[in-house]
C-alpha positions as CSV (number, residue, x, y, z in Angstrom):
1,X,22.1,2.0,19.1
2,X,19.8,-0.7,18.4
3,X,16.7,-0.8,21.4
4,X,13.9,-3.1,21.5
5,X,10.9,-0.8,22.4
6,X,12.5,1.3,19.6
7,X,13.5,-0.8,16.7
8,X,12.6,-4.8,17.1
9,X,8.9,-4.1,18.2
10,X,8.0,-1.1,15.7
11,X,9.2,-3.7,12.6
12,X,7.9,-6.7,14.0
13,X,3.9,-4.9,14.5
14,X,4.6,-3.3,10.6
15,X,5.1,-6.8,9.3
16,X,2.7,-8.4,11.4
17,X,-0.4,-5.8,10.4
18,X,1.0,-5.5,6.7
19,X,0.5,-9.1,6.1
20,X,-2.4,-9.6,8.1
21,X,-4.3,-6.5,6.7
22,X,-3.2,-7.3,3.3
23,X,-4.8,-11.2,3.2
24,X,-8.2,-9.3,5.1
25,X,-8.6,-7.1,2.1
26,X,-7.8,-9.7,-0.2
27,X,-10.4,-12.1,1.5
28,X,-12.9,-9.4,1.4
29,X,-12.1,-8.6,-2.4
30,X,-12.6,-12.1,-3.6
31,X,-16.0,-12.9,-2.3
32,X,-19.7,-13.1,-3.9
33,X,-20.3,-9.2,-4.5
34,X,-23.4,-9.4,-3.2
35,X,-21.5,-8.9,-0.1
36,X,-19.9,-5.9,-1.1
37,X,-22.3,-3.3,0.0
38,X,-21.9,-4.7,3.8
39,X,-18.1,-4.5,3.3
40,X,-17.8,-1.5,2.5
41,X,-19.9,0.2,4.9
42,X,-17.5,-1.6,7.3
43,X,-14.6,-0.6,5.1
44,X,-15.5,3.1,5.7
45,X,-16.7,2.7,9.4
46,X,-12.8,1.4,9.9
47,X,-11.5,4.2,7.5
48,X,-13.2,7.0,9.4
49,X,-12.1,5.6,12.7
50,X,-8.6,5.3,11.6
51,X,-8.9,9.4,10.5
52,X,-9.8,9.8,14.0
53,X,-7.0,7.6,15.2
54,X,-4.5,9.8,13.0
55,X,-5.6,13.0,14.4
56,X,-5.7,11.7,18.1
57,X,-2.1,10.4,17.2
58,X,-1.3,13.9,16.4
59,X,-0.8,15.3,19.1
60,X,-0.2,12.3,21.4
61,X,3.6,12.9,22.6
62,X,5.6,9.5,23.7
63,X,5.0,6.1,21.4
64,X,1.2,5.5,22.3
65,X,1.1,8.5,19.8
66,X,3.1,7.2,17.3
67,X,1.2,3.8,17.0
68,X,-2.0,4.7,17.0
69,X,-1.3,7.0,13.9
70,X,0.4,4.3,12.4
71,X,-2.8,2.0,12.4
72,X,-4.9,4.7,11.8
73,X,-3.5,5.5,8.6
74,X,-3.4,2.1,7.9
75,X,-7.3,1.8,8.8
76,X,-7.8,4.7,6.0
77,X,-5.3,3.4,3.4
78,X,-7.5,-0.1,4.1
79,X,-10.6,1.6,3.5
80,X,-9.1,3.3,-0.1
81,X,-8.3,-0.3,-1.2
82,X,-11.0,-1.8,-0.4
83,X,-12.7,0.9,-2.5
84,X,-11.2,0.3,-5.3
85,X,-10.4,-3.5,-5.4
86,X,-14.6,-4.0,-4.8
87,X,-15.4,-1.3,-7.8
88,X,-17.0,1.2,-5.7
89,X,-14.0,4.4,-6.9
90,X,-11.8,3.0,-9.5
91,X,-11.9,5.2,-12.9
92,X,-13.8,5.9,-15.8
93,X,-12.7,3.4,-18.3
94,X,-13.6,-0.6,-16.8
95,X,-13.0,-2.5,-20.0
96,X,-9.5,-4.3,-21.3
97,X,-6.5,-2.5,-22.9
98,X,-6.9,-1.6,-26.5
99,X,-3.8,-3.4,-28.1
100,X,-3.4,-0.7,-30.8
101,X,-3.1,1.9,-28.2
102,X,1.3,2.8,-27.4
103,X,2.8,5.0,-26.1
104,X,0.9,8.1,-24.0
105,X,-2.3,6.7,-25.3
106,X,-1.9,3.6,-23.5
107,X,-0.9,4.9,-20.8
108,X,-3.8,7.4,-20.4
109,X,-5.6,4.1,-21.2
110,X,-4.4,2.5,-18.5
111,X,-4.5,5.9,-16.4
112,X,-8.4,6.0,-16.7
113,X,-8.4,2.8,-15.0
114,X,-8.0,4.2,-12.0
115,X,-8.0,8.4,-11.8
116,X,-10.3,8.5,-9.5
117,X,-9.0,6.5,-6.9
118,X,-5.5,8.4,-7.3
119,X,-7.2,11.1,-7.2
120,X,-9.0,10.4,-3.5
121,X,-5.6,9.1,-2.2
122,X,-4.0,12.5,-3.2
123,X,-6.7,14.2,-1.1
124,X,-6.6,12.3,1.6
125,X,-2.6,12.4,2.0
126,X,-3.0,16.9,1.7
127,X,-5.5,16.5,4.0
128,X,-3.5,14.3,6.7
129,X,-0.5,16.6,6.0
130,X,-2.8,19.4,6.5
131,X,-4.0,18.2,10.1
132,X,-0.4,17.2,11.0
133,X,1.0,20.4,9.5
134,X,3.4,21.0,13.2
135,X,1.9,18.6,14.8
136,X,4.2,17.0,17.9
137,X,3.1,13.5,16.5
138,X,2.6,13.4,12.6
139,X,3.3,9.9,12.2
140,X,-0.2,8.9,10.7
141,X,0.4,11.4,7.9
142,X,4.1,10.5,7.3
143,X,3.3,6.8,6.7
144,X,0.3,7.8,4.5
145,X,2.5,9.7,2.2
146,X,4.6,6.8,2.3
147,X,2.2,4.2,1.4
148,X,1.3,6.6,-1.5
149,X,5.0,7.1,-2.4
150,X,5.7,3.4,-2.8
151,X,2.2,2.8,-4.5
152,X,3.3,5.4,-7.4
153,X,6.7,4.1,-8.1
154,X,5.0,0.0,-7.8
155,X,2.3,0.9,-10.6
156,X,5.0,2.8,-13.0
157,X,7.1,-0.2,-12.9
158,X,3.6,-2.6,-13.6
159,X,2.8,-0.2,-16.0
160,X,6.5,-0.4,-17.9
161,X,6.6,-4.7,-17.2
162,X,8.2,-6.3,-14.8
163,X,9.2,-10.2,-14.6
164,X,6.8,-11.1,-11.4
165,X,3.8,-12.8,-12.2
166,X,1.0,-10.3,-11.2
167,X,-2.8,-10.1,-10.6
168,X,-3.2,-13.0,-8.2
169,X,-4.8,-10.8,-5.6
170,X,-7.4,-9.2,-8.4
171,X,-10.7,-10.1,-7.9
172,X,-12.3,-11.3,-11.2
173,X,-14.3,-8.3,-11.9
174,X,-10.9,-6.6,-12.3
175,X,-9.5,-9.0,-14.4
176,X,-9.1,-6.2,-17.1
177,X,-6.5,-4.6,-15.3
178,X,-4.1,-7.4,-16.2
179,X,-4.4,-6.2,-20.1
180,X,-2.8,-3.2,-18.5
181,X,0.3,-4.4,-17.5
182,X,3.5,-4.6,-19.2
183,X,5.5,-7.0,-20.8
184,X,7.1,-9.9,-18.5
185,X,10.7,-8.3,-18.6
186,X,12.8,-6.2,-16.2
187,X,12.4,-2.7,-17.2
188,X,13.9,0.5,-16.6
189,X,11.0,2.0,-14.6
190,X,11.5,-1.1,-12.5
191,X,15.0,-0.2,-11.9
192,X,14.5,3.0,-11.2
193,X,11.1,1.8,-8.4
194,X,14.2,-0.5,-7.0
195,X,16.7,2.3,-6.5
196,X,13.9,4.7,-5.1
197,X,12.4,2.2,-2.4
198,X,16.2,1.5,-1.7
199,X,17.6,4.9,-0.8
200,X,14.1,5.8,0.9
201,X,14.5,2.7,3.0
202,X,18.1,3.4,3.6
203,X,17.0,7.1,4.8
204,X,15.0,6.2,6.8
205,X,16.6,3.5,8.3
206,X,19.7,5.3,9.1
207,X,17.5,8.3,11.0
208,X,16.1,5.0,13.2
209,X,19.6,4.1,14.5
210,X,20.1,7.9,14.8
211,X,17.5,8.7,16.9
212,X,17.8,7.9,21.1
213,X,17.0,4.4,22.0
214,X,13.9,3.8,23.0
215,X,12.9,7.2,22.3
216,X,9.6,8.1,20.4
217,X,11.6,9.4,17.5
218,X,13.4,6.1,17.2
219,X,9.7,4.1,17.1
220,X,8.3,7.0,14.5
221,X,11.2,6.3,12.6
222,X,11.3,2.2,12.6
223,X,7.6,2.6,11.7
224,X,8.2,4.5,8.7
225,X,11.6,2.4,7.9
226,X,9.8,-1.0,8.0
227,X,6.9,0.2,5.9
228,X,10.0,1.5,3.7
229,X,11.2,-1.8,3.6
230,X,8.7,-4.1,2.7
231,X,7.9,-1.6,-0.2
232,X,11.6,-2.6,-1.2
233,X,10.6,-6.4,-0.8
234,X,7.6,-5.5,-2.9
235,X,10.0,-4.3,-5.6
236,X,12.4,-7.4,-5.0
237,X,9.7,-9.8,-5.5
238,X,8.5,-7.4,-9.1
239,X,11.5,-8.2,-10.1
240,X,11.8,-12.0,-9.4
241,X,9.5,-14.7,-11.5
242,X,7.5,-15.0,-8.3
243,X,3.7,-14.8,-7.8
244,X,2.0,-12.1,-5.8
245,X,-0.6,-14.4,-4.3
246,X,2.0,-17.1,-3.1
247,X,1.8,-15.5,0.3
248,X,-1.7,-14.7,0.7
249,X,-3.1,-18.2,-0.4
250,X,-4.9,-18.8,2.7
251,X,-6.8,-15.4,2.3
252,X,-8.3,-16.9,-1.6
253,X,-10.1,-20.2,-0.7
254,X,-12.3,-19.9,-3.9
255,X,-9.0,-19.8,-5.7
256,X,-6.2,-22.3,-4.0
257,X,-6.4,-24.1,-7.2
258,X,-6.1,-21.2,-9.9
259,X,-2.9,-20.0,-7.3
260,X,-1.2,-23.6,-7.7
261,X,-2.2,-23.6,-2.9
């Protein structure tokens, strides 16, 4: 049974804080990088704070729990792109892709890119699992994983080419990653991303409407569904001849123009 404490208000605060903490990073990103260094102290001072948040989430019973994990791991998935999109932990190789390079060598090409940063998000997702490990509350971890789940199968299916215009959201200093991406076609990685996202989504979903109404369980698991589906609508809108920074034009002032605002 459908509640509104359970199912309508978990969804509505995923989408709300998705789309707002998406355009904040983006704003950040695109800025003079002399300001950098300032924002990512902040970055971190968030990202250790949401750790905290996680933890205290832990072992919080009743839905308090279960939100402030979810924002917390939020805070620390924040901090990790913030990280990366200013240049602070991205990967070895910063320089375009070599267009001899196919096959595995292109894509330890484009792997080098970004190692490092994979690397830390790896860490930090054993290391939530690790202080959630029978926890009554491991919500924080869960939709860390997640996050980390749906980011895999999303850069596969950039990697292989998908029909979406991509890149909007890079700041310039990135700009090389673009060299990275596939061809503008709908390939079979990007099928496969679509039928993952879906039956995760549907999963989860269906163990929402399973769990009591109004119930902790049932807000844990609307959480994790809604985070599930807009990974799907991330997918849906890979696939379409749409452009990632449609919706977060407000966020790039320096860069209405370039993004047709």
């Amino acid at each position: 049974m459908v509640s509104f404490s359970g199912h309508a208000v978990p969804m509505v605060v995923t989408l709300l804080v998705w789309f707002f903490a998406t355009g904040l990073i983006a704003w950040l990103d695109n800025r003079d990088r002399k300001t950098f260094p300032r924002a990512l102290a902040l970055a971190g001072a968030g990202g250790i704070l949401g750790l905290v948040a996680v933890v205290v989430g832990s072992v919080m019973p009743g839905m308090a729990g279960a939100y402030i994990g979810f924002v917390g791991a939020l805070m620390v998935w924040s901090w990790h792109e913030a990280s990366f999109l200013m240049g602070a932990v991205a990967g070895p190789r910063r320089e375009p892709s070599n267009p001899a390079a196919r096959g595995w060598d292109r894509f330890i090409d484009a792997g080098s890119t970004l190692i490092y940063h994979e690397i830390a998000l790896a860490l930090t997702a054993l290391m939530l699992l690790s202080l959630g490990w029978n926890a009554i509350n491991p919500t924080g971890a869960e939709v860390f994983v997640l996050l980390l789940a749906l980011r895999v199968a999303s850069k596969l299916a950039l990697f292989a080419g998908v029909p979406s215009q991509v890149g909007d959201l890079l700041p310039p200093h990135l700009d090389y990653l673009r060299s990275y991406f596939g061809p503008r076609r709908f390939s079979p990685a990007l099928g496969l991303a679509l039928v993952f996202t879906v039956g995760l989504a549907a999963l989860l979903g269906n163990a929402a409407l399973s769990a009591p109404a109004g119930s902790t369980e049932a807000v844990r698991a609307s959480l994790l569904f809604a985070m599930a589906a807009l990974g799907v609508l991330e997918h849906v809108f890979l696939a379409l001849p749409f452009r990632d920074g449609a919706l977060w034009g407000w966020a790039l002032p320096g860069r209405r123009n370039h993004l047709g605002a």
